[in-house]
N, CA, C and O of each residue as an XYZ file, in Angstrom:
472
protein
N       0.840     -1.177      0.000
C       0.000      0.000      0.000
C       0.887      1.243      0.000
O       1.924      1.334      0.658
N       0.462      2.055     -0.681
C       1.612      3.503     -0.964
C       1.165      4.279      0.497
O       0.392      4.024      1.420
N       2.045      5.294      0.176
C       2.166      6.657      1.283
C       2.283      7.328      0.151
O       3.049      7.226     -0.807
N       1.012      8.342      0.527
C       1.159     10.090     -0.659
C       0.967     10.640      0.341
O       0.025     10.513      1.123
N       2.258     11.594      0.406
C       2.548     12.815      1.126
C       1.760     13.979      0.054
O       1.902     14.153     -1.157
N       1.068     14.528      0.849
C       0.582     15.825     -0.152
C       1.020     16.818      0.706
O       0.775     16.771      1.911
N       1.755     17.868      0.098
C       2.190     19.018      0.469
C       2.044     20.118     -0.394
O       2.221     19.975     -1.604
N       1.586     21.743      0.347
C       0.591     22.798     -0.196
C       1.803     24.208      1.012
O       1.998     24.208      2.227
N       2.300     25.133     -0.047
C       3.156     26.030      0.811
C       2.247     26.502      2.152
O       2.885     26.840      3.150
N       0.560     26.539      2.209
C       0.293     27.014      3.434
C      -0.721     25.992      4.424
O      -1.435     26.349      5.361
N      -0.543     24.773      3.938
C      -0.910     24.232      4.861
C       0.471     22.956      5.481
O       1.623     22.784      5.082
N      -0.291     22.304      6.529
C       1.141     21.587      6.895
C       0.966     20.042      5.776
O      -0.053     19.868      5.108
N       2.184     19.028      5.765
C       2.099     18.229      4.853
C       0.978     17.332      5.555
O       0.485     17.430      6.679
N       0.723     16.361      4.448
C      -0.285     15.031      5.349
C       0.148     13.714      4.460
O      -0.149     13.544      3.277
N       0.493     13.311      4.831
C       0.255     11.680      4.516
C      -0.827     10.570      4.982
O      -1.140     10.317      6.145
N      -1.394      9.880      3.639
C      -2.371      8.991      3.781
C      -1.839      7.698      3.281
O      -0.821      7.499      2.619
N      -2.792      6.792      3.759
C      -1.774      5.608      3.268
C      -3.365      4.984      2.383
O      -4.441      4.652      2.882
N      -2.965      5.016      1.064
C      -4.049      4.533      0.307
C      -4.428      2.550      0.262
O      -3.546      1.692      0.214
N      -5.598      2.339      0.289
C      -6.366      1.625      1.245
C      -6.291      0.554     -0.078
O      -6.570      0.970     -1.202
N      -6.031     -0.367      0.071
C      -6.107     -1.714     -0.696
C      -7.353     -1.371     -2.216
O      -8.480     -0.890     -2.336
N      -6.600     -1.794     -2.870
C      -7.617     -0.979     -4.066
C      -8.258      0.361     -4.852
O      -9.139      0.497     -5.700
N      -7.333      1.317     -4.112
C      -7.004      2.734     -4.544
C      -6.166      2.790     -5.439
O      -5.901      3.918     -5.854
N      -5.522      1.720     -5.995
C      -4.623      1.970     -7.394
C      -5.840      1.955     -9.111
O      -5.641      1.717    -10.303
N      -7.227      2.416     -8.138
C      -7.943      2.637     -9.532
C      -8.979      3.795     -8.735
O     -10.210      3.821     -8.708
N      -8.296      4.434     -8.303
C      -8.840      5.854     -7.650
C      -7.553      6.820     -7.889
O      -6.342      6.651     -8.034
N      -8.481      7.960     -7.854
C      -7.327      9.517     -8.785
C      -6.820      9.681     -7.673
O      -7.198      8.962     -6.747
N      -5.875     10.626     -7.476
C      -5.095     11.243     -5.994
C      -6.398     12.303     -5.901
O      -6.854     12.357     -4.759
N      -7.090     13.162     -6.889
C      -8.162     13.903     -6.176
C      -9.052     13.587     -5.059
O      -9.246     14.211     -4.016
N      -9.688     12.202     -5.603
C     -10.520     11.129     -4.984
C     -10.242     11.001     -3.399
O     -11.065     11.077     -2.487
N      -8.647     10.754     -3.316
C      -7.996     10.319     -2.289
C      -7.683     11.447     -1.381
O      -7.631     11.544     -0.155
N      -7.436     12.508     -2.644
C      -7.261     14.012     -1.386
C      -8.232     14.626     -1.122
O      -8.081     15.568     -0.345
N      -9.208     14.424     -1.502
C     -10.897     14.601     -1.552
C     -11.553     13.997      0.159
O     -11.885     14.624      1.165
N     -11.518     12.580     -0.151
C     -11.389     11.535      0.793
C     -11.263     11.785      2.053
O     -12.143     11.646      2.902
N      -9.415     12.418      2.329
C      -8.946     13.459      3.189
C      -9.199     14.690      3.752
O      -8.639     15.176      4.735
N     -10.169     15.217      3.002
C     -10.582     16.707      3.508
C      -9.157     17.797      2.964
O      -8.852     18.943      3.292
N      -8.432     16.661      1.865
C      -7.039     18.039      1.509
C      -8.007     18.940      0.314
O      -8.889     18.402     -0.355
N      -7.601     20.536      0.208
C      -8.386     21.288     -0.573
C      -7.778     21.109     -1.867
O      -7.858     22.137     -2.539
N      -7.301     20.324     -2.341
C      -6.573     20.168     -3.958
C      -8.298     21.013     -4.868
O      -9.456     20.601     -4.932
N      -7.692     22.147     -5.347
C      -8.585     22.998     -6.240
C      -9.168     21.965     -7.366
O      -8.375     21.035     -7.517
N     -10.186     21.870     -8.099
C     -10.650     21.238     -8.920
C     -12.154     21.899     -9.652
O     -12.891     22.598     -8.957
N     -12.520     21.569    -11.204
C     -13.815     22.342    -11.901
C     -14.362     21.264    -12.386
O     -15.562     21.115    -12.155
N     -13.815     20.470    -12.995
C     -14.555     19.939    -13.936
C     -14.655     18.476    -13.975
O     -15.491     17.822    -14.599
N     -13.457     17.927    -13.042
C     -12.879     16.782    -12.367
C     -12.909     15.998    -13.525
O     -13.119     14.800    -13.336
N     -12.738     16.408    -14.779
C     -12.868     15.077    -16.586
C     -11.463     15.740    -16.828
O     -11.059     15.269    -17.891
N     -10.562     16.594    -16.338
C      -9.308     16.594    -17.322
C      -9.394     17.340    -18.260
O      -8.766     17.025    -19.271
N     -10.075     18.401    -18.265
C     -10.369     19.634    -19.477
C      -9.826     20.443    -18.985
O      -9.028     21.050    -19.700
N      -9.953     20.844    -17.644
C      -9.737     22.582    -17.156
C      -8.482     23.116    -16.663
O      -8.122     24.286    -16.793
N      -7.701     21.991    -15.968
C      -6.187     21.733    -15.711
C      -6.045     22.727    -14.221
O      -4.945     23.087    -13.803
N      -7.367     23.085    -13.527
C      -7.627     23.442    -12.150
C      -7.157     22.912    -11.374
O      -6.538     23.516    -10.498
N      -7.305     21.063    -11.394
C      -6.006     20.406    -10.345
C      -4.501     20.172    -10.474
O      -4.014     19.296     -9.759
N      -3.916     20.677    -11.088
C      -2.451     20.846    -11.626
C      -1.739     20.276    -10.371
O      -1.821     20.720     -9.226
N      -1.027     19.212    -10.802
C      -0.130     18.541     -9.562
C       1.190     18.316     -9.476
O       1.256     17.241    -10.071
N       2.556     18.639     -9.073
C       3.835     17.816     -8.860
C       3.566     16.788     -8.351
O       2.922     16.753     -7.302
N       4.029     15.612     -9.024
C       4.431     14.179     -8.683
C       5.787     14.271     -8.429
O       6.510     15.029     -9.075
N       6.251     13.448     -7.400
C       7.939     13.059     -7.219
C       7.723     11.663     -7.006
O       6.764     11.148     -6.432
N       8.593     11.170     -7.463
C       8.402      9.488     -6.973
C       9.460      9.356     -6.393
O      10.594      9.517     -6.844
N       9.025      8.951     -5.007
C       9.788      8.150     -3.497
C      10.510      6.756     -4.043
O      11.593      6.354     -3.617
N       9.879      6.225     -4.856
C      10.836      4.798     -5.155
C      11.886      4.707     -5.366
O      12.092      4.465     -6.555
N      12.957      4.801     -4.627
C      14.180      4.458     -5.911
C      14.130      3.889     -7.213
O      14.656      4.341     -8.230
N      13.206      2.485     -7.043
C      13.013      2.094     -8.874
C      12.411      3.100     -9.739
O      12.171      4.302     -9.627
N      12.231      2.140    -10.713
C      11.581      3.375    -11.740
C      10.433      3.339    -11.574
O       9.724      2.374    -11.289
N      10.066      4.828    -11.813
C       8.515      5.283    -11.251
C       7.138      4.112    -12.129
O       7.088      3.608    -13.251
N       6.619      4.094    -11.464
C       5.073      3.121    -12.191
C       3.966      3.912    -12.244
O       2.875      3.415    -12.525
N       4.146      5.555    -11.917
C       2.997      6.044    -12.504
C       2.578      6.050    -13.964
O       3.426      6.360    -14.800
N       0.914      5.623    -14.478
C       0.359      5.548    -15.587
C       1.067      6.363    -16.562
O       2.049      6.999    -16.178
N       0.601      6.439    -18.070
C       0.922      7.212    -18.939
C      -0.158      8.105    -18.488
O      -1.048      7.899    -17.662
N       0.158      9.332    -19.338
C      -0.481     10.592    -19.894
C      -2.137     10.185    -20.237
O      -2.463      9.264    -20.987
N      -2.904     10.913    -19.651
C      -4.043     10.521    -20.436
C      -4.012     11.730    -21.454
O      -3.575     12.861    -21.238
N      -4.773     11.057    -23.024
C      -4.865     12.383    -23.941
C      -5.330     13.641    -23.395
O      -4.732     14.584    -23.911
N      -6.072     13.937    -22.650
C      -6.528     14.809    -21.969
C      -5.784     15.782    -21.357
O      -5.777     17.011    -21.433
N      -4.889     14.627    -20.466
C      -3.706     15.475    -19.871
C      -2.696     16.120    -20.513
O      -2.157     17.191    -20.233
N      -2.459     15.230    -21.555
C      -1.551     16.107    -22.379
C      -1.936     17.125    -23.261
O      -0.972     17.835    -23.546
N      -2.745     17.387    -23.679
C      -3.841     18.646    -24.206
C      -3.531     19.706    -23.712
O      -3.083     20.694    -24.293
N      -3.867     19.492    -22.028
C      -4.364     20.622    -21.093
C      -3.132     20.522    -20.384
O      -3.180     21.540    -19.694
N      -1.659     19.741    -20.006
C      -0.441     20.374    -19.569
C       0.793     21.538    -20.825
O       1.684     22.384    -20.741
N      -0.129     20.654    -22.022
C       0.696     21.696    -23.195
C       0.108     23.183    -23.136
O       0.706     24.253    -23.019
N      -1.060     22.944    -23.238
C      -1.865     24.530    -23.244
C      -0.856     25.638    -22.026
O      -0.260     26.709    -22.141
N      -1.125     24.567    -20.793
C      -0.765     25.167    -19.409
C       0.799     25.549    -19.237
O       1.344     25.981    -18.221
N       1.464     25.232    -20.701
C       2.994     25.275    -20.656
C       3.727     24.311    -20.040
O       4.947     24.256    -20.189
N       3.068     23.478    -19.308
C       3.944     21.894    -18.503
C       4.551     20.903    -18.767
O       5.170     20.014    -18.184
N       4.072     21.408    -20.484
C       5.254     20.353    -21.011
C       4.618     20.503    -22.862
O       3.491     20.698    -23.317
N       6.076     20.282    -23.569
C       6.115     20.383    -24.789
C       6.028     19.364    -25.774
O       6.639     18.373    -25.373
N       5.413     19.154    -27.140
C       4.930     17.942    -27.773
C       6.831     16.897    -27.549
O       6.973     15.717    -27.232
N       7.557     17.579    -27.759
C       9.252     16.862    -27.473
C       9.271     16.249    -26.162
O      10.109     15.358    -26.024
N       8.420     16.568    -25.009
C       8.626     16.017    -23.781
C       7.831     15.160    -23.859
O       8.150     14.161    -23.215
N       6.571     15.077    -24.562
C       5.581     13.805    -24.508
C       6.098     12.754    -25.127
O       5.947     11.596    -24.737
N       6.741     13.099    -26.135
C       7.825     11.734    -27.256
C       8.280     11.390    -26.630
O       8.167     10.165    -26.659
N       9.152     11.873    -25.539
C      10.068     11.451    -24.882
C       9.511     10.426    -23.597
O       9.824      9.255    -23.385
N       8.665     11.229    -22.906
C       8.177     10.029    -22.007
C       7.823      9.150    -22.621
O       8.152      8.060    -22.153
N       6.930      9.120    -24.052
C       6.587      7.589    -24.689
C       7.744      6.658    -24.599
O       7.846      5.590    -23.995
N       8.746      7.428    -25.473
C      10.229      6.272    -25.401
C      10.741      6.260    -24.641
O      11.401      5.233    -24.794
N      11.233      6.986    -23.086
C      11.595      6.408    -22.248
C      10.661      5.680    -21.416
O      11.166      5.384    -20.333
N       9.457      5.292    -21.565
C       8.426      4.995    -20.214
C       8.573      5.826    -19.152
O       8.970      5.359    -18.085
N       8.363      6.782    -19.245
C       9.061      7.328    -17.891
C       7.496      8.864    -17.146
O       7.632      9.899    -17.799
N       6.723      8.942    -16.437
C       5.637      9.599    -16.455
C       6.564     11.172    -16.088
O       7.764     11.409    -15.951
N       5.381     11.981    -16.027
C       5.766     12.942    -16.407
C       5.836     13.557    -14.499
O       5.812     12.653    -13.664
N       5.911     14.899    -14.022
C       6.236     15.009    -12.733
C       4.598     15.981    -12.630
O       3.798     16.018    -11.695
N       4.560     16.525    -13.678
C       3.125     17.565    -13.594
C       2.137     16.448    -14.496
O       2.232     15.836    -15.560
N       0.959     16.611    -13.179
C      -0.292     15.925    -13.412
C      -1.523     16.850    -13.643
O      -1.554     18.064    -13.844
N      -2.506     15.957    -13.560
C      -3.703     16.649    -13.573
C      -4.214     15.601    -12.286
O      -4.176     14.402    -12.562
N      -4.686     15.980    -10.904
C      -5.297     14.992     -9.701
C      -6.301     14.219    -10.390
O      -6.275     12.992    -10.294
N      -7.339     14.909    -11.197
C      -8.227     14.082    -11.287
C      -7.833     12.729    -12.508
O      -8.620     11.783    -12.545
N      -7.008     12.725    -13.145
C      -6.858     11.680    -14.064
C      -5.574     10.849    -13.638
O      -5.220      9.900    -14.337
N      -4.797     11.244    -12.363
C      -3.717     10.304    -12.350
C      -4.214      9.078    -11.362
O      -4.881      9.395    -10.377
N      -3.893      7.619    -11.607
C      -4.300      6.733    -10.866
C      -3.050      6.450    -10.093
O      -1.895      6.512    -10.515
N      -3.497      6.100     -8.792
C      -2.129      5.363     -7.768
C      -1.917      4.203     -8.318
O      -2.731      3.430     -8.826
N      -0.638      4.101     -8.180
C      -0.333      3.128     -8.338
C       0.714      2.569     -7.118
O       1.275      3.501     -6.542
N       1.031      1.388     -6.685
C       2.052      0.674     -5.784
C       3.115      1.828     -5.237
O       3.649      1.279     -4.273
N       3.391      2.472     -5.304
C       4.381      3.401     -5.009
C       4.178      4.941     -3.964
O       3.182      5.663     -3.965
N       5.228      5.098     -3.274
C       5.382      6.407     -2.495
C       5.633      7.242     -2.919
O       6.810      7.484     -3.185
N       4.578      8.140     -3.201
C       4.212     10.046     -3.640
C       4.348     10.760     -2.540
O       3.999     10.590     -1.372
N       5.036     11.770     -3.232
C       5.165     13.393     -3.044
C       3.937     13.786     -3.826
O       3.940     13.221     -4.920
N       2.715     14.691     -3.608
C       2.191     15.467     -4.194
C       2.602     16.512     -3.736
O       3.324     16.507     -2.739
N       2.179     17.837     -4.459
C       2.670     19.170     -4.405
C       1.415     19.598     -4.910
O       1.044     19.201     -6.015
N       0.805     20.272     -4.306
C      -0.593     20.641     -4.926
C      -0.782     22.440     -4.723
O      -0.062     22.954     -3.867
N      -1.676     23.285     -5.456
C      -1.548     24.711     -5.399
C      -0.397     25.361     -6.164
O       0.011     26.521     -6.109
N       0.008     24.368     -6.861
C       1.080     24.684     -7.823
C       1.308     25.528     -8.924
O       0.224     26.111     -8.953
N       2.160     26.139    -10.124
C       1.521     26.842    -11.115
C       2.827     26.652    -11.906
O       2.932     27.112    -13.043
């Protein structure tokens, strides 16, 4: 079961430890869950209101999901990343560090969120 630390410059950090079968629940869901205020509009991945830093705690290599099309739409618009950085995560497998809460799924692994971000 993971540990996501979510941390926000004015509140203090929190860690939750996501509950057997939360690797098909969003970190919104989960920071939702929590009572954490992660901002959100439209919660489908259009509006890019939940904008997130991911860090991955694993030493291995990270196992967060790919990009949903969505996300990558609305992190290019948002400047978070360029059509050269999306190629690149394809060929390295490698996820990206800026999310969108509502479309990233947990997976097995220990998160850093960073939420209130820009």
């Amino acid at each position: 079961m993971p540990n996501i630390t979510f941390t926000h410059p004015d509140y203090k950090d929190k860690t939750v430890y996501a509950v057997a079968g939360s690797h098909t629940e969003t970190i919104l869901k989960i920071a939702r869950e929590n009572k954490l205020p992660i901002n959100f509009d439209c919660q489908d991945g259009e509006c890019g209101t939940c904008l997130i830093k991911v860090t991955h705690l694993d030493k291995k290599t990270p196992k967060g999901g790919p990009l949903t099309a969505k996300e990558q739409t609305v992190l290019q618009q948002l400047g978070k990343l360029s059509s050269d950085d999306i190629e690149q995560m394809s060929v390295d497998d490698i996820p990206s560090q800026w999310r969108l809460a509502c479309q990233m799924i947990v997976r097995d692994e220990d998160l850093l969120v960073e939420y209130g971000v820009s």
